[in-house]
C-alpha positions in Angstrom: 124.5 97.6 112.4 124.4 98.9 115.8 122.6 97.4 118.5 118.5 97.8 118.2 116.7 98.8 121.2 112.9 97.6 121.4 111.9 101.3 120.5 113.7 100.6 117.1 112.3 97.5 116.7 108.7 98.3 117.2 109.1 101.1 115.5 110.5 99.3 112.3 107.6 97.2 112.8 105.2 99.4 112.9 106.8 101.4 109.7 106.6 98.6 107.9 103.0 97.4 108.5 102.2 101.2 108.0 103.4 100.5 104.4 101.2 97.0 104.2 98.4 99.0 105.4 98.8 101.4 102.9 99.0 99.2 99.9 95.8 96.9 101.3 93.6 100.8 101.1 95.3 101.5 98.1 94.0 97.8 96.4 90.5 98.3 98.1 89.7 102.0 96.8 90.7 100.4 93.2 89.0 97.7 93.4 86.0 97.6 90.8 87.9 99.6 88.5 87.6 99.3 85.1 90.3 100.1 81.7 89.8 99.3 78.7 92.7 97.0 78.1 94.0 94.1 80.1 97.2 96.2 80.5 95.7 98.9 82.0 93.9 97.3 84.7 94.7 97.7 87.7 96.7 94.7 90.1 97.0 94.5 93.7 99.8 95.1 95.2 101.8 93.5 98.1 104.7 95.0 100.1 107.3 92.1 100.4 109.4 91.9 104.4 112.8 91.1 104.9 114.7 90.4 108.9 117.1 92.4 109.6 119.4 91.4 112.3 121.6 94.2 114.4 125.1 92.8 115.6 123.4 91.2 119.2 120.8 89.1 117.0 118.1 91.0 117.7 115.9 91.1 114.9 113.2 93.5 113.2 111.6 93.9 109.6 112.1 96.1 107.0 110.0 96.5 103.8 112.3 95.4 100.5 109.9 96.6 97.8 106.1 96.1 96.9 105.0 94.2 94.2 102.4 93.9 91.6 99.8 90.8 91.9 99.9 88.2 89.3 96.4 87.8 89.4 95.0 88.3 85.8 92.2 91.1 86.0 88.6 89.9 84.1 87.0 90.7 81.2 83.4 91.8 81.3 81.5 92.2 78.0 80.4 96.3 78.7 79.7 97.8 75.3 77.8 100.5 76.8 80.9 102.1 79.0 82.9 104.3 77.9 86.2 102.6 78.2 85.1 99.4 76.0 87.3 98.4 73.9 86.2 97.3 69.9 84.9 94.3 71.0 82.8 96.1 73.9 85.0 94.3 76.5 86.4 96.4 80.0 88.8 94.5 82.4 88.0 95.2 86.2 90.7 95.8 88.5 92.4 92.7 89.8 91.5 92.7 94.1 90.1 90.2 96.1 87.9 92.8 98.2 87.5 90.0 100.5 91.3 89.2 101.5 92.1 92.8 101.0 89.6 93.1 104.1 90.9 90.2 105.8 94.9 91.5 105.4 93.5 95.5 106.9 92.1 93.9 110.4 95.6 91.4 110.2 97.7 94.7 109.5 95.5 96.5 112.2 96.1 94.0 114.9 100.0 93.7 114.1 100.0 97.5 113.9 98.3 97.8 117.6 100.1 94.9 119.1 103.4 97.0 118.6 101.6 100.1 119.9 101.0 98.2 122.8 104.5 96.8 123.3 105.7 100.3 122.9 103.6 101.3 125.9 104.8 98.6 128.1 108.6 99.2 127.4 107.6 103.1 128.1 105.9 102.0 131.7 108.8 99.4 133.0 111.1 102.6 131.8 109.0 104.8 134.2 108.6 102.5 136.6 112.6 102.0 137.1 113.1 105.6 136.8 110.7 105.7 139.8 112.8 103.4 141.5 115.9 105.2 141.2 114.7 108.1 143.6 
């Protein structure tokens, strides 16, 4: 792999918190779902990071797939909904609402702090430009 520059490497970083972000909305906007079967319901879901390393050692991240929680979703006795199976049972989405909550302000941060390093690589670039004339 050829040589990262610190725009690759923010920008890989930010990609793949982009992706984390995503799947943290995604698990929050299903979460109090219902099905009507335990196989239905819905599972959070969790993108997975690996390093990758360019030939100088420098290092960045890259997402290597997204996976489904193991967390089992729970049954609630519902006769009355639609969805209820023959025993009157529904099985809400498995989410933590709370952690998901706590991973989006984590993702946020991560996501700014490489905004930020991207500006200050962009400023010493100006800066020694300026130099130059």
């Amino acid at each position: 792999m050829a040589n990262l520059s610190i725009f690759d490497i923010s920008g890989r970083a930010m990609s793949a918190q982009l992706v984390r972000l995503n799947t943290t909305a995604s698990n929050l906007a299903n979460a109090g779902t219902v099905a009507g079967s335990e196989a239905g319901a819905y599972r959070s879901m969790k993108p997975v990071f690996r390093t990758v390393m360019d030939s100088a050692g420098h290092a960045t991240v890259a997402v290597d797939q997204v996976v489904t929680s193991k967390m089992a979703p729970s049954k609630r006795h519902d006769p009355d909904n639609p969805l209820a199976d023959a025993d009157g049972n529904v099985w809400e989405a498995a989410v933590d609402s709370a952690a998901e909550l706590v991973e989006m302000v984590e993702t946020s941060r991560q996501y700014q702090n490489n905004v930020q390093v991207l500006d200050t690589a962009k400023s010493l670039i100006n800066e020694t430009l300026r130099l130059g004339q």
